[in-house]
Structures are given as C-alpha cells and as structure tokens.
C-alpha positions in Angstrom: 1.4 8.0 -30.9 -0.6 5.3 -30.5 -2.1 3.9 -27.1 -4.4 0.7 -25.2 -7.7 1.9 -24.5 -7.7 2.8 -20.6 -10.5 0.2 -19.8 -8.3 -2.6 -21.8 -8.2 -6.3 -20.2 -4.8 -7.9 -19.6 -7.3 -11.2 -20.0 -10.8 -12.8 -18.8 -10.7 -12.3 -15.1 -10.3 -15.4 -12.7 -9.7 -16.6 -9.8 -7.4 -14.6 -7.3 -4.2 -16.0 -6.6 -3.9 -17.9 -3.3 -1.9 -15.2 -0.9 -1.0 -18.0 1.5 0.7 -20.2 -0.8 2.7 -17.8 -3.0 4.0 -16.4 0.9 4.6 -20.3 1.4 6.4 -21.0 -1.7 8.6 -17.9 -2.0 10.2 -18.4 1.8 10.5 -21.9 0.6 12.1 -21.3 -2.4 14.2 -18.6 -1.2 15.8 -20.7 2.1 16.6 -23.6 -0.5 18.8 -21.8 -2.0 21.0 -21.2 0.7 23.8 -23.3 2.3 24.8 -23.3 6.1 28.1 -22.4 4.8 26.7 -19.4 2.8 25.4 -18.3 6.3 28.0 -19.0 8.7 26.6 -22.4 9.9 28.4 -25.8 10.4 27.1 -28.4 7.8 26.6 -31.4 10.1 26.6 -34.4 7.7 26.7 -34.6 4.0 23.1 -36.0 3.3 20.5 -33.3 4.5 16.9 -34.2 3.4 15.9 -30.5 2.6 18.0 -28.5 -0.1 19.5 -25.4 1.3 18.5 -24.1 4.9 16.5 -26.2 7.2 14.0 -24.0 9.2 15.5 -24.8 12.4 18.7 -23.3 10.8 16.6 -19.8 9.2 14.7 -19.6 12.5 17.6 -19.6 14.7 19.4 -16.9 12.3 16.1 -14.7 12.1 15.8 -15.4 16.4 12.5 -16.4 15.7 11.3 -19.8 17.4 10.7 -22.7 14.6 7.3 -22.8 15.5 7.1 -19.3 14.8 9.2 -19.2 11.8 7.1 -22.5 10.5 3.5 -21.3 10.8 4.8 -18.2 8.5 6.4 -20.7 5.8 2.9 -22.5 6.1 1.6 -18.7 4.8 0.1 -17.6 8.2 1.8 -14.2 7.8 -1.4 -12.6 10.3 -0.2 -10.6 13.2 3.9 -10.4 12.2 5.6 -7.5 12.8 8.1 -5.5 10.7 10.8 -6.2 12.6 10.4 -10.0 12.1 9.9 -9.7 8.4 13.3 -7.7 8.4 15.2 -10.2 10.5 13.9 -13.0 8.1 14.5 -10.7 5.1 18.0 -10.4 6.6 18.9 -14.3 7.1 17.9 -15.0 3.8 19.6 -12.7 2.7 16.9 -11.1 0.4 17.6 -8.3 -2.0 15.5 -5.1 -1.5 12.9 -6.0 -4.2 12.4 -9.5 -3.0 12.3 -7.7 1.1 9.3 -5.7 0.1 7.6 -8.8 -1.6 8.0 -10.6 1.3 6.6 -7.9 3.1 3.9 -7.4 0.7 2.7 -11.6 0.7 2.7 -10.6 4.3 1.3 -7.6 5.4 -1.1 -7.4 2.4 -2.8 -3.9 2.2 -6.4 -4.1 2.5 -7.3 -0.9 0.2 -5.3 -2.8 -2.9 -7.9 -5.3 -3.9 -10.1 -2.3 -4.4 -7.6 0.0 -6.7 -6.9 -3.4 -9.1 -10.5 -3.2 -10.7 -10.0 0.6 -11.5 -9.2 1.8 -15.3 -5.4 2.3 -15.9 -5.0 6.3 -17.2 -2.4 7.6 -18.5 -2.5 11.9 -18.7 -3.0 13.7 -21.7 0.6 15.8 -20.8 2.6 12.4 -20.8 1.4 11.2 -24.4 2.3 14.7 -25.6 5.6 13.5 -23.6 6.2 10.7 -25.5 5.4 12.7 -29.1 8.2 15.2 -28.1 10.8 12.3 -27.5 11.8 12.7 -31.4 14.2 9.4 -32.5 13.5 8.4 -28.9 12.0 4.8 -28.3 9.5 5.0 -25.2 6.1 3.9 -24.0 4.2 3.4 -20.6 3.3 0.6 -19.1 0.8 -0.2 -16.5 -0.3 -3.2 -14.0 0.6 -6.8 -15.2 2.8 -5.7 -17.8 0.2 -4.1 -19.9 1.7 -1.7 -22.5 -0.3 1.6 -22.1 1.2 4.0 -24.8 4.1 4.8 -26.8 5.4 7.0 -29.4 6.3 5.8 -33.3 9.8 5.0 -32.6 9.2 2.8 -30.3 6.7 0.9 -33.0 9.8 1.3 -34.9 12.0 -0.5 -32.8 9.9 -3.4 -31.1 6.6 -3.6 -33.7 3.4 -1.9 -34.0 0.8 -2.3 -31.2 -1.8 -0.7 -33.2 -2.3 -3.7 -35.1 -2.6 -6.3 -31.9 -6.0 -6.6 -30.4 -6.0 -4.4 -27.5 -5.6 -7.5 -24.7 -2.5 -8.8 -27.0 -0.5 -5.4 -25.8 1.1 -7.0 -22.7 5.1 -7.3 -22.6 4.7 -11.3 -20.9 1.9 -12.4 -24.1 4.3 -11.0 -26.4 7.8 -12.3 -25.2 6.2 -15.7 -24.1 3.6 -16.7 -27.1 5.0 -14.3 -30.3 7.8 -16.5 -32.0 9.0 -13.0 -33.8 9.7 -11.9 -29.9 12.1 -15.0 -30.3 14.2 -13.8 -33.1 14.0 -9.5 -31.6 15.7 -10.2 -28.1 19.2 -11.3 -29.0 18.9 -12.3 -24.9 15.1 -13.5 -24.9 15.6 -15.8 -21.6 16.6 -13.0 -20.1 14.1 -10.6 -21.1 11.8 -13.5 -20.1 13.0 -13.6 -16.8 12.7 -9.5 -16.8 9.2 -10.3 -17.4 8.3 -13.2 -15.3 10.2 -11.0 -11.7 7.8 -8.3 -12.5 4.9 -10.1 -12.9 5.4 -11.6 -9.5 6.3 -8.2 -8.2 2.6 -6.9 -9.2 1.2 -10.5 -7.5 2.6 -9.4 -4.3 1.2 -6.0 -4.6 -2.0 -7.1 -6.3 -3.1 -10.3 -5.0 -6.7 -10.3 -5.8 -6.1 -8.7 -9.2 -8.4 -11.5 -10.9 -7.3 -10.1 -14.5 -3.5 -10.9 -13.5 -4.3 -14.4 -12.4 -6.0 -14.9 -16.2 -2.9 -13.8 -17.8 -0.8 -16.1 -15.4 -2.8 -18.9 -16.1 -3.3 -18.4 -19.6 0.5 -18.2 -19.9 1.1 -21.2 -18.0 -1.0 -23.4 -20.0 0.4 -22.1 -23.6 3.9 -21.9 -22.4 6.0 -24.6 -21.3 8.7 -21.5 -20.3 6.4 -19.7 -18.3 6.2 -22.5 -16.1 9.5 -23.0 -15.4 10.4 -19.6 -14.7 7.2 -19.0 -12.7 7.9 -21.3 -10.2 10.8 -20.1 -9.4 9.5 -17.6 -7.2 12.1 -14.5 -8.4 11.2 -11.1 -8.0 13.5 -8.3 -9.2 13.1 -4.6 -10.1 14.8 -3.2 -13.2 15.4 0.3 -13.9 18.0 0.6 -16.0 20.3 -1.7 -18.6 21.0 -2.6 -22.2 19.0 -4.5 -24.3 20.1 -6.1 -27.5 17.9 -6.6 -30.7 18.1 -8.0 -33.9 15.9 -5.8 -35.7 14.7 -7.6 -38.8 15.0 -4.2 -40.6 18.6 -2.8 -39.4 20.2 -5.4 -38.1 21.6 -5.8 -34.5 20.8 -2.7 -32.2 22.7 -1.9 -28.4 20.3 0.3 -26.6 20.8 1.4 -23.6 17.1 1.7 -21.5 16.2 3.7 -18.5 12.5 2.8 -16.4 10.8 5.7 -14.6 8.3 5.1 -11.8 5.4 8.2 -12.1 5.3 9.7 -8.6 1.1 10.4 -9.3 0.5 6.4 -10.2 3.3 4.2 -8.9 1.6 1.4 -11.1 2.6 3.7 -14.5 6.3 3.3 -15.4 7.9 5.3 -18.1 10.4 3.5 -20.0 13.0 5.3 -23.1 16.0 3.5 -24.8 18.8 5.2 -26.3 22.3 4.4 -28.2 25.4 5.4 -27.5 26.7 8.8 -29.4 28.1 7.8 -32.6 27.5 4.1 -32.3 26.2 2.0 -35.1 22.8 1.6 -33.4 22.7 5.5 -33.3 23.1 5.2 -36.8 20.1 2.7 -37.1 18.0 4.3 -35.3 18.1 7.5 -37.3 17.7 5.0 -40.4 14.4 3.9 -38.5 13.0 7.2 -37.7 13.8 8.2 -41.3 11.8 5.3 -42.4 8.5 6.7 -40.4 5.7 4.6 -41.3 7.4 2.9 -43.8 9.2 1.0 -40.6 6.2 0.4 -38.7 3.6 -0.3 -41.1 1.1 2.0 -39.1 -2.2 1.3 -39.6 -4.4 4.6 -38.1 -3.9 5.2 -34.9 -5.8 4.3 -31.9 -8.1 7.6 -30.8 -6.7 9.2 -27.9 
C-alpha cells in the first residue's frame, strides 16, 4: 500500500476565499434557477429582468422581509437564525447537501479555520484495512480532494500515485489537468462535476483553508472546465454509484463504488469499488490483481 505523506500540500497556500461572496453567489445562483411556476407563483408578464426568482418572490416564500432576505443575498449572513436558513433552504427548494452549505457560508464555525492548517492522518489500523481488501480497489481521501492512501488494486485500476509528486495526488489536479484522466472516465464530465460539488462542499466547511483556495486558483487558471463548472455554485454529496472506465489494460470496467465517512475524522472518507458477481469487470479485475506490479508499474513504495 502506498500513501501521501501526512504533512503533504494540496498546493502553495493563498488567499482565503471570500465567505461573503461565495454565500452571495450561491443564493444567487440557486433562486435563478427557479421559475414562479416551479414554486406555485403567478408569472406576471413574459419579460422578467432577473432569471428565475426575483427576491421579492423567494422572500415572500421564505416570510422573510426583502430587506431581510436581500442583505443575506448581499453575504451579510451575521446574526440569522436556523429557522430562517431552513425556510430559505425550503423555498429554494435546496437538497440536503446544498441546506447544510448554505448553512455552513452562514453560520461559519469559528474553531474550523484553526483545524484546516493541521496534518491530515490517517491510522496505522485503516492502512492495514486497505491491505486486507484483496482484489478490492480502495483508498482514503482527505480535505480538498487530496488522495491520502490506498491499496495496489486501486493503483491497478486508476494509476500509480507513487510515481506523482506528492501535491499531484489530488482527485480535481488529476481529472482536470491529466489528459490520460480523459480517456479512463468513460463519463469524465461527470466525474468532473463529482469533483467540482465536493470541492465546494469543503469551501463551505473550510473557508479560510488558504491551501484549498491555491488549488482552486491554480485550477481555474490551467483549466478552461474548471471554470465553467466552478461557477456554477453546485454542491452535492456522493456516497455511492457506478463508475465506468476504459482501462487501457482490460478494457471497459462497471464498478460499482461505495464512500464511507470515518466517524473519528469526518474530513477522511473511505472509498471501495467492486463488480458485479460474474460480470466481465469481475473477470478484469481478477486479470488486474493477477497482473500485481506488472499492472501498476510500482515503483517502491512510499514509507509508512
């Protein structure tokens, strides 16, 4: 098993991101797209100046006063309650992920900007974890999408880490700025997209991260894609699914993936991928494992 020293940077730190504006831009974004007729609303002429919502329309659904509703939308989020947050969350109709951004852009913690500087660790019992999961693709990944550890089937399957620099292990420099990333994810705008939600999940939590505002920049300067989807303001959490490959060594692969939070470190997330029992990815993936290094081309491993 191979693993990202714990100390390794996702990037050259820089500048937090601005709070106020990403709380700004996300309600924006998210009343646009609605339509009064999505909400129950008469649509009183065909040329509105606004797409989606006005804020007259969102406050009045929240039962919020505009001026309240518009000082929030200006990302002046000091001093609201829960309860508003919900009854916004509820009239714009925000999924549970994109509720507890809101609330996060909001009601920032103030203990997080200290925990985003600390070393991300993964135990010594969970990479003995990932060694027992035999034919099993997994790894661990951390804050900003850093790839922690993970077992040789997973360097199988999707490459091996040991031979990128230790800041080049990060799922969002990979799929974004690695053309071979391209060609593996038979869906790569989608896996983009993946990527791109859970970056801006971590921004809500992690604000001041300076290290995730690097990598965000970086990105949007190198990648025209990044951009686009980054301005979208879409947060989403994935835990389970399928992803489809086109391995350059077996071909096209179906696997199935599951994503585990770690109760001890709710930044860690534990993620395996399986095929289906007597499938033809099954098959490949025995192929791989039977390959062992020959597959990979392992270098040494990292120490642990």
């Amino acid at each position: 098993m191979d693993e990202l020293p714990s100390q390794g940077p996702a990037g050259e730190p820089g500048l937090p991101l601005d709070r106020r504006a990403e709380l700004s831009e996300f309600l924006r974004t998210r009343r646009a797209r609605l339509k009064p007729e999505d909400v129950g609303l008469p649509d009183f002429g065909r040329h509105r100046r606004v797409p989606g919502l006005r804020r007259e329309e969102l406050a009045q659904l929240a039962g919020v006063s505009v001026a309240y509703y518009t000082r929030l939308e200006q990302g002046n989020g000091r001093n609201v309650s829960a309860e508003v947050l919900d009854a916004i969350a509820r009239a714009l109709r925000l999924s549970d992920a994109e509720h507890a951004h809101l609330t996060h852009l909001a009601k920032p913690k103030q203990h997080k900007k200290k925990q985003t500087s600390r070393p991300q660790h993964v135990r010594g019992a969970l990479r003995q974890l990932l060694d027992t999961l035999d034919g099993v693709p997994a790894y661990i990944t951390g804050q900003r999408s850093d790839i922690l550890v993970w077992n040789r089937m997973a360097a199988a399957v999707f490459g091996d880490w040991s031979e990128l620099a230790p800041q080049e292990r990060n799922w969002a420099r990979m799929v974004f700025l690695k053309p071979e990333y391209r060609d593996l994810f038979v869906d790569w705008e989608q896996k983009a997209i993946d990527i791109v939600c859970a970056l801006r999940m971590d921004a809500g939590c992690h604000p001041d991260d300076p290290r995730l505002s690097a990598l965000v920049g970086e990105l949007s300067v190198k990648s025209e894609d990044f951009r686009r989807l980054w301005a979208t303001h879409d947060v989403k959490e994935k835990s389970h699914g399928v992803k489809r490959l086109r391995h350059p060594l077996v071909g096209d692969l179906a696997l199935q993936f599951e994503s585990f939070r770690l109760t001890d470190d709710s930044e860690l997330a534990l993620i395996t991928y399986h095929a289906e029992p007597g499938s033809a990815s099954a098959d490949a993936l025995r192929l791989l494992a039977s390959w062992g290094t020959d597959a990979t081309r392992a270098g040494a491993t990292s120490p642990q």
